[in-house]
C-alpha positions in Angstrom: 9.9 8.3 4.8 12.4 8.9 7.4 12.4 6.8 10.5 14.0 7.8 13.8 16.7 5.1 15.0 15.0 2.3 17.1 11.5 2.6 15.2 9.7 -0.5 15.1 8.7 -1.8 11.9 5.2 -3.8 11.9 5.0 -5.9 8.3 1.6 -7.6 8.2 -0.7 -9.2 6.7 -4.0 -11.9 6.9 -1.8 -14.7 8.3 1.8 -13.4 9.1 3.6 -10.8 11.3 6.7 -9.6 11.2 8.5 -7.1 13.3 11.9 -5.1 12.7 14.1 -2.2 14.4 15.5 0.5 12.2 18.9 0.1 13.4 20.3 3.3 11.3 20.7 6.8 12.0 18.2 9.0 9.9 17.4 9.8 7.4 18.5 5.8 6.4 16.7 2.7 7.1 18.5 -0.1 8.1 16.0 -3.2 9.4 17.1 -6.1 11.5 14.5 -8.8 12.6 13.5 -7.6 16.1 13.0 -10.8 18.2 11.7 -13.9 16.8 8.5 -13.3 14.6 5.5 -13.6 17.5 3.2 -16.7 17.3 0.0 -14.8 16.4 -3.6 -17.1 17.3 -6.5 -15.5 15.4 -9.0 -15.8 18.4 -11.4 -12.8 17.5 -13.4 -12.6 13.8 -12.9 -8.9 13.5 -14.9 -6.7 11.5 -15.1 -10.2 9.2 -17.8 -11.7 11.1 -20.5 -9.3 10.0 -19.7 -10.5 6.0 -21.6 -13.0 4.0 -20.1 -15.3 1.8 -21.7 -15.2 -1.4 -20.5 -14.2 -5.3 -20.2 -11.1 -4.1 -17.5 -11.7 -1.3 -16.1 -15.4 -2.6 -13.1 -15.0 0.0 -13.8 -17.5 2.7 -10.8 -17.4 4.9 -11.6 -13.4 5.2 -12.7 -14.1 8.6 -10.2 -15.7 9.8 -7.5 -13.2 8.3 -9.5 -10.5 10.0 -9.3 -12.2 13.2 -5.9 -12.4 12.3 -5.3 -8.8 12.0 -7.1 -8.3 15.1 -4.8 -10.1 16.9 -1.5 -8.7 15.5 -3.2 -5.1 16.9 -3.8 -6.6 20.6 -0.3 -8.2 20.6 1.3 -4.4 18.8 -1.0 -2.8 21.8 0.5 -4.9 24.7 3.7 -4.0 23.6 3.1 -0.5 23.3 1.8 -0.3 27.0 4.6 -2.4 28.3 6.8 0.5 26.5 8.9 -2.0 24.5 9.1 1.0 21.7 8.7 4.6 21.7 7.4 4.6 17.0 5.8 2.0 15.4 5.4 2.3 11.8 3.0 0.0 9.9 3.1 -1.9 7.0 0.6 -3.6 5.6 -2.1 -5.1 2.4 -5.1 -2.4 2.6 -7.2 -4.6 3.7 -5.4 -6.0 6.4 -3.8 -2.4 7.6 -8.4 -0.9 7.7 -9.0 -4.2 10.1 -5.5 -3.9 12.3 -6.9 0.4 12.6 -10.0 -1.0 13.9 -8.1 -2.4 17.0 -5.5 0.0 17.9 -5.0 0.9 21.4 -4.5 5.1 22.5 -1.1 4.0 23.8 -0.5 2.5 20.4 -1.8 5.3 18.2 0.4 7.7 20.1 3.5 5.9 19.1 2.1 5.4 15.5 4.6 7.5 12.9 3.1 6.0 9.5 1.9 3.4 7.1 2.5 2.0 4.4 -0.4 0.2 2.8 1.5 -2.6 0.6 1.7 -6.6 1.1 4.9 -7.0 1.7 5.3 -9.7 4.4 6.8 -12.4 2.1 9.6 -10.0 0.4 13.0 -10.1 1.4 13.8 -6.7 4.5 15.7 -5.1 1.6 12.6 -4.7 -0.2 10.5 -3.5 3.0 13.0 -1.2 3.9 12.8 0.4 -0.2 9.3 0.4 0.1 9.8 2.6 3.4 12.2 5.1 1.8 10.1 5.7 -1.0 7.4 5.8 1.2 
């Protein structure tokens, strides 16, 4: 995947976000942190809510990581109506990326360029930004 200089870099997942500028000319990828990660509060259950918890869906904290997910989208959606970046390309577990679709704002979907459905919030920006070429 090539991204256009200044792309923002969404890395996601239940219970972290992290955000990073492509800071190279195309078609490289060269991420640097972009701010300090935000403080995300989970105030919203998401799509979670509507599950039982039984054998057949053990994970508990489900909720909470889709409330989670809900409120990485409003804060990615504030930013992309206070114009703070002009692409946003997402990364993020399967699960997680299905609930943070489910939120998206017009404003943000218009700046969308791609995603990249992996967990890769906990691996070092060298890997993220491999992941993305390959991508």
């Amino acid at each position: 995947m090539i991204l256009p200089n200044g792309t923002i870099v969404a890395v996601a997942d239940g219970e972290a976000l992290k955000l990073f500028r492509n800071r190279a000319a195309e078609p490289h990828v060269d991420l640097v942190a972009y701010g300090d990660d935000p403080h995300i509060v989970a105030t919203n259950a998401g799509s979670g809510a509507r599950h039982r918890h039984s054998s057949a869906n053990p994970d508990s904290d489900r909720e909470e990581e889709d409330g989670f997910a809900a409120a990485a989208a409003r804060h990615l959606n504030r930013l992309a109506i206070q114009g703070a970046f002009e692409h946003l390309f997402l990364v993020a577990d399967p699960r997680t990326l299905g609930e943070l679709r489910r939120h998206v704002h017009p404003q943000l979907a218009s700046r969308l360029i791609g995603e990249l459905p992996k967990d890769l919030v906990a691996h070092p920006v060298g890997d993220i930004a491999e992941a993305i070429r390959r991508a």
